[in-house]
N, C-alpha and C positions, 0 to 999 in steps of 0.2 A: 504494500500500500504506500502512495508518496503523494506528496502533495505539487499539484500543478496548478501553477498559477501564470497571472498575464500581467506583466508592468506599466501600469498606464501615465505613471511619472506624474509629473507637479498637475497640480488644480487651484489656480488662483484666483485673485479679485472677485470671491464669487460673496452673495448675500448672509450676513451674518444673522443668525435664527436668537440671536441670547442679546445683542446689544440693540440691535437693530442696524448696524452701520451696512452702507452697500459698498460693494467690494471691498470684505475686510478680513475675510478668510481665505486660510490656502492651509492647503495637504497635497500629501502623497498621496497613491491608491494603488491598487492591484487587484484584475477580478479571478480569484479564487475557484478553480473548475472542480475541484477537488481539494480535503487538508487534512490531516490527521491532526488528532486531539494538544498531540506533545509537538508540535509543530505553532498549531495557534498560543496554545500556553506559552511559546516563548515568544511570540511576534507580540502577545500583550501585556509582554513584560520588559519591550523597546516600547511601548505604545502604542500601539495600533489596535487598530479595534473595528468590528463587523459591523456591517449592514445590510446585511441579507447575506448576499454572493460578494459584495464588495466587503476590500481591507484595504481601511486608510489608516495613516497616520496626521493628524497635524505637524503643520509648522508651528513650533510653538514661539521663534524669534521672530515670526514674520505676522501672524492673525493675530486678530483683535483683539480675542478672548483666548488667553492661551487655554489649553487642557490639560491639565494631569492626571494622568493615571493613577487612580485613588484605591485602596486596597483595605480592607478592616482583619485585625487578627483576631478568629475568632475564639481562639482559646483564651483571651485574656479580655472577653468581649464582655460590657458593662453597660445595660441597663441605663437610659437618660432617662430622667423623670418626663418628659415628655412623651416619650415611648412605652412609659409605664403607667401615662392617662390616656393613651392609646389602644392599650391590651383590658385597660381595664372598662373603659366605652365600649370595646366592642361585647367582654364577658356581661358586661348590664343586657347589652343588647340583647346578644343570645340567649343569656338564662331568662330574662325576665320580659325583653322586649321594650326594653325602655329605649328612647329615641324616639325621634320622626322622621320617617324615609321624607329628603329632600330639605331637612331642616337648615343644612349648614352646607361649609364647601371645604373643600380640602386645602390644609393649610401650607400643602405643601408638597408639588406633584412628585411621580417615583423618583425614584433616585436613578433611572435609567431613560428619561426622556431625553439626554440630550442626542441618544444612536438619532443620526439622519437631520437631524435637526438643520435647515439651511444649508445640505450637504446635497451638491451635484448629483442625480440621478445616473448611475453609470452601468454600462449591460458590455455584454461582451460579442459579437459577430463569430468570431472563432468557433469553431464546432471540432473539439477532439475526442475521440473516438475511445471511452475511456477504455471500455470491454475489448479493445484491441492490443494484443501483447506490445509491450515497448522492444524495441532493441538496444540493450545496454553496451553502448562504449568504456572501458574502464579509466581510469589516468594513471594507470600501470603499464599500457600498451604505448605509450607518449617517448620518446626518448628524453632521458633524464633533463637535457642541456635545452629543453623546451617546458620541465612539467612546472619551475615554481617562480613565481614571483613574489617575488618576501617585499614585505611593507609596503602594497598597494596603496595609495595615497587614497584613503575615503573620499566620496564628493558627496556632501548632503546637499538637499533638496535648494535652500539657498544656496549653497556654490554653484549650483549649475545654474541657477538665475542672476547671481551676483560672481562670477568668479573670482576678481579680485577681493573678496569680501570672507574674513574667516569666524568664525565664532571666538568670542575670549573669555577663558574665566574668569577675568577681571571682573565680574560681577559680584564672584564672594568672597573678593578681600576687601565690599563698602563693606560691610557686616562683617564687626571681631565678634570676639566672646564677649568684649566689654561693652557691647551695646544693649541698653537698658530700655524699657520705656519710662519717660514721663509721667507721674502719677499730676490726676487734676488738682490743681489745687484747692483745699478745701481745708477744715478744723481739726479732720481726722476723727479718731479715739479720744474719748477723754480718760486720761491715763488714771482717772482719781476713782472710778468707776471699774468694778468685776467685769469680763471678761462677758460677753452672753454665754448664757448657757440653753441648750433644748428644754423643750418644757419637759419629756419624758424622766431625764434627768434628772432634774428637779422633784419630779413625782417619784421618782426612784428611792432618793435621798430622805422624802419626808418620810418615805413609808419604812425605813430602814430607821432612821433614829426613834419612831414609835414603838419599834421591836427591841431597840436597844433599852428605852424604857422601860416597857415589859420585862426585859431579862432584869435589869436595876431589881425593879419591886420585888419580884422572884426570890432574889440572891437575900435582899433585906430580910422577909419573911422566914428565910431557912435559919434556924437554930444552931446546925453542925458544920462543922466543917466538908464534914463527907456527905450531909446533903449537899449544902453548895457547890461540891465540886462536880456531883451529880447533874447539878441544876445548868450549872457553866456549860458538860457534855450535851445535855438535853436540849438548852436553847441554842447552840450551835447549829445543830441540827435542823432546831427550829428557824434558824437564820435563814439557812442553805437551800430549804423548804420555800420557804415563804417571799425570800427576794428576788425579785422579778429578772429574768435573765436576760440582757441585750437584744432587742429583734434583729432576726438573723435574716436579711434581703431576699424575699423569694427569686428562685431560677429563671430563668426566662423560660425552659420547658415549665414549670409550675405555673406561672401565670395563663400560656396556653393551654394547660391539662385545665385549668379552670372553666376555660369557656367552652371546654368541649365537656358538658354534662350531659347525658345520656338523656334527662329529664327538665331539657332547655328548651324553653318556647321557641328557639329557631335550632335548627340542622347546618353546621358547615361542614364541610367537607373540602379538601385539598389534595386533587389528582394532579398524578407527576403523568406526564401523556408522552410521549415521541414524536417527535415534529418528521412524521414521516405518511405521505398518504399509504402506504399498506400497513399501517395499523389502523385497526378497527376504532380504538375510543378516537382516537386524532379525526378519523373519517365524519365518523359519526356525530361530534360537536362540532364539527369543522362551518357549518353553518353559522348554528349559533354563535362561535366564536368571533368570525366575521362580520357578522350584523352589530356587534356588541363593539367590536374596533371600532367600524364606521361611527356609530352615535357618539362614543368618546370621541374620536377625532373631530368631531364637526362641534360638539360641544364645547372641551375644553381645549383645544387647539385650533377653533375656528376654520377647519379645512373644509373647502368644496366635495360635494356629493363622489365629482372622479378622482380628487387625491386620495380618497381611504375605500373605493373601489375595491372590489372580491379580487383583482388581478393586483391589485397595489397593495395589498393587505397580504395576498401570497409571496410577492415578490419581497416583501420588507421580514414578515415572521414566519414564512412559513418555506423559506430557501433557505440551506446551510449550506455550507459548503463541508462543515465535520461529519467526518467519516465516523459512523459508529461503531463503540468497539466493546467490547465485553469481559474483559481479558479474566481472568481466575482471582488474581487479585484484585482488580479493582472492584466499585462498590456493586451492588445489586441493581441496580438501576443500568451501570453499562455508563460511558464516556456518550456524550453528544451535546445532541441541542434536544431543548426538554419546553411543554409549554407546563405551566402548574399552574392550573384549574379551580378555582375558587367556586364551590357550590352552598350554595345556599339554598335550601327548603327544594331543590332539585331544579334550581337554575342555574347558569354561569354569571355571578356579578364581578369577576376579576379573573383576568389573565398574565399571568407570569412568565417570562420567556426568559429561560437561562439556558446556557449552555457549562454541563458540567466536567471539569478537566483536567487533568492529572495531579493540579496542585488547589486547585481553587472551584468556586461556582462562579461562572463571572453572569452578574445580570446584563440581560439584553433590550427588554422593555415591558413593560407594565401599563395597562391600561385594566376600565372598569367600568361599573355602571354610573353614570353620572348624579345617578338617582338616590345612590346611597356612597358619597362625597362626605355626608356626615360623619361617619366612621372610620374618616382619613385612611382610608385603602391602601395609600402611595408607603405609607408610613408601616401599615399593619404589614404589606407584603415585601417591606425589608427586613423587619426584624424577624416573618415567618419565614423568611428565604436565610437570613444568620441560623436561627434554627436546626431547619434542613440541612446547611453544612454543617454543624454541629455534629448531628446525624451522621452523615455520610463519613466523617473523619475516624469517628468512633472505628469503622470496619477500614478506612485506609487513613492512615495516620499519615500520610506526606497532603492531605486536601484540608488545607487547616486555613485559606482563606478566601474570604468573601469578595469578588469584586464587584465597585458599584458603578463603573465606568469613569466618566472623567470628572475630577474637582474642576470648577474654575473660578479662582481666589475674586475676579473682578466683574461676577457675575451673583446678584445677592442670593436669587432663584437657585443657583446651583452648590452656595457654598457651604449649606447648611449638612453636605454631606461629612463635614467636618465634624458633625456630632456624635458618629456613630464612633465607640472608642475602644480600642485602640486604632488608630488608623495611620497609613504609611499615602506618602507621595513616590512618584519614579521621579528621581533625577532626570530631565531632558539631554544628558551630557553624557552621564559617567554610565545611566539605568542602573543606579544603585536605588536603594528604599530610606526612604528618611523619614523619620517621624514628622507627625505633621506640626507638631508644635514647637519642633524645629525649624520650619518651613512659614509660619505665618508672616515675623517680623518683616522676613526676604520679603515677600509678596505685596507687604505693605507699602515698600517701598518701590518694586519693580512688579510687573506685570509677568515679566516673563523673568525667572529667574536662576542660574544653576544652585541647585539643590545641597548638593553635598560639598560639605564646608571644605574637604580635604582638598588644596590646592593642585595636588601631587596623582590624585587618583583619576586613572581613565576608563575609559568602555574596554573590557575584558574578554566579550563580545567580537570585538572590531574587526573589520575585513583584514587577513594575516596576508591568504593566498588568492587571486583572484582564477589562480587556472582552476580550484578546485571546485569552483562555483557550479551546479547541475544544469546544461541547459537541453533543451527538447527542442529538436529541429529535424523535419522530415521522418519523423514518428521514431526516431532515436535518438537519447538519451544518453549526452557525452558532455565530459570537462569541456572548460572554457574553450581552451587551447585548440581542443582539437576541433569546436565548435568555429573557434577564429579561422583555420585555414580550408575547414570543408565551405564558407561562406566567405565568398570573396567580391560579393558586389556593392555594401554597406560597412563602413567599422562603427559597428555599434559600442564599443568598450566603454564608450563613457556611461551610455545607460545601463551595462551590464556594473558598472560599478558603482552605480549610482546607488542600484536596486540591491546590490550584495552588501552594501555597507550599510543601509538602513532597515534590515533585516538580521543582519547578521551572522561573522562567517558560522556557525552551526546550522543554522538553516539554509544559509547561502548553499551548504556543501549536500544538506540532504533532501528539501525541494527543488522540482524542478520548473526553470524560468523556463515559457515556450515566447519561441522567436520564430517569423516567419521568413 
């Protein structure tokens, strides 16, 4: 199995979906005929990221809104209080039915709206034959004093548009250690004044000196010695008994085992389905699921009757390009693209589309009924999607994180992905992971910013060799090299290294680029 793809290079000046500016985005792309699972997991861990059959990457020094690649770890993953009057409106809902369908609106759409978002509509004319055997060239077969080119000079997406033009890290030596912020000015603390304390606390404290009391009178009343020391043992006991222990934060499995009461005025249910039409449940909701897009789309993203079309609705959620795989270790469910199916009283009000993959769940998009907006859906079906990875880790212990697509620090609508904790940014430079609380001051000061403070540290990743690069021409399947001199009407090298260095040599070496 290998993954073939088509490089369709820069997309500029095009309509920006998050600020509103015209001509103020650009990316990469590449339309994906084919992709194995461990192949996307590392192209979305340079950036890039799907839309349907298409994989782009942004420019993040060049668009308006840069993106980062935002990540949550879910083992060390903690409950916001927001999210926990989120789980808890819906368990009223369910068990008891409190709400009003249509009361409110959501405060805050998924965390996966921005796939597509003002991003060029792109399809591919090439028609490759996958069911047709390839013919493998090796680059063993090469003579040696042809097969390496060591230190291939990368050209990202700006170089080839700016060439005298290079990126510098000179971005993160504005920002030392020793940069602080500002506090407002104001009176502060009055230093003459205790400390606040929780009210629980306080109620803790009173109810524990009335026991000490208690033991006092006890011990007076006692005659002997050896009663009182009886008495001493007794109200210890009676201490240990009787003082209230620390509430201990319920799980986030426990809050949703709460709202699924078997004897709940409403039924949910969350089917994991295969984004495949020769599965039966995908076939069979595949209706409803699409009638349900379109009303969301026209409702809270204001799109015309033919943008959220049955044919635009398939081509955006229901094309992958990931190859499914099922392998013995991995989890039960199998490696793919997955829609997860929100039922209610035996309707669909919420669709989930992720794709799950050898390290992570990365979400892909989220929509719902717009009718029940109340019960912040966008919200409920990230932390039920943290959840399910949770789940899934249990049985494979390397898929320990959640992806929620792109942060964008200068976009208010998107940055609120920032809440889910712990969470990590991609470096745009080094693709290392940085904490995000690492990352904010940077952002506040630059739009686009390199991430990782180490001035010394590079992409590890980075194009080494470019002969070793796979390309697909004439329905075989050979190194760069030998791809260079069986084509000798074009020198495409600079695209072939355009596409190897922003992908990187690991992929570079085992996807195959088709060239015609």
């Amino acid at each position: 199995m290998r993954s073939i793809v088509e490089f369709k290079g820069l997309k500029s000046d095009y309509d920006c979906g998050y600020c509103g500016l015209a001509d103020g985005k650009a990316s990469v792309g590449m339309w994906a005929h084919t992709m194995t699972v461990q192949d996307y997991q590392d192209l979305i861990d340079r950036g890039w990221r799907r839309s349907g059959m298409y994989v782009y990457k942004p420019v993040l020094n060049r668009t308006c809104c840069p993106q980062y690649t935002i990540r949550c770890r879910i083992l060390d993953f903690k409950l916001s209080k927001s999210a926990k009057k989120v789980l808890k409106k819906m368990t009223r809902f369910l068990s008891k039915g409190e709400g009003e369908k249509g009361s409110g609106t959501e405060p805050m759409d998924s965390c996966n709206d921005d796939i597509g978002i003002g991003h060029p509509t792109c399809t591919s004319e090439v028609n490759i034959d996958l069911e047709k055997p390839l013919e493998i060239v090796s680059l063993e077969e090469v003579p040696k004093s042809t097969q390496v080119l060591q230190n291939s000079p990368t050209v990202s997406a700006d170089d080839e548009k700016n060439p005298g033009q290079k990126h510098s890290s000179s971005v993160a030596n504005d920002f030392s250690e020793s940069f602080k912020s500002v506090p407002k000015p104001g009176r502060g603390a009055d230093p003459t004044k205790p400390p606040c304390r929780k009210a629980k606390d306080v109620r803790r404290e009173r109810k524990l000196k009335k026991l000490l009391q208690k033991q006092q009178c006890m011990e007076m009343a006692d005659a002997s010695q050896h009663q009182e020391a009886s008495c001493d043992n007794s109200n210890i006991l009676l201490l240990q008994h009787h003082v209230p222990q620390a509430n201990q934060p319920k799980s986030l499995e426990e809050f949703i085992s709460e709202s699924l009461s078997p004897d709940a005025v409403h039924k949910l249910e969350v089917k994991l389905v295969p984004v495949s039409f020769d599965d039966p449940a995908f076939t069979e909701s595949f209706n409803q699921s699409a009638a349900l897009y379109s009303k969301y789309q026209m409702a809270v993203h204001h799109d015309s009757p033919d943008e959220c079309s049955v044919s635009e609705y398939t081509r955006f959620l229901c094309q992958s390009p990931l190859q499914a795989e099922n392998p013995p270790e991995g989890p039960e469910s199998g490696y793919g693209s997955f829609h997860q199916q929100y039922w209610l009283d035996g309707k669909i009000i919420a669709v989930g589309v992720i794709d799950i993959l050898p390290h992570c769940v990365s979400s892909v998009y989220f929509y719902y009924e717009p009718d029940y907006a109340f019960l912040s859906l966008g919200i409920y079906s990230a932390v039920r999607e943290v959840a399910f990875t949770t789940e899934l880790q249990k049985t494979v212990p390397a898929l320990c994180y959640y992806y929620m697509g792109f942060y964008i620090h200068s976009c208010p609508k998107m940055k609120y992905k920032g809440q889910y904790h712990p969470s990590d940014l991609l470096c745009p430079e080094t693709y290392s992971w940085e904490p995000i609380e690492m990352c904010r001051a940077k952002l506040d000061q630059s739009k686009y910013s390199r991430l990782n403070e180490d001035s010394n540290a590079e992409d590890e990743n980075s194009l080494q060799n470019l002969n070793k690069v796979r390309i697909l021409y004439k329905n075989t399947v050979m190194p760069y090299n030998i791809y260079r001199k069986r084509q000798k009407r074009i020198n495409d090298e600079a695209v072939v290294q355009q596409y190897a260095s922003l992908v990187g040599q690991a992929c570079a070496e085992r996807m195959v680029l088709y060239r015609s």
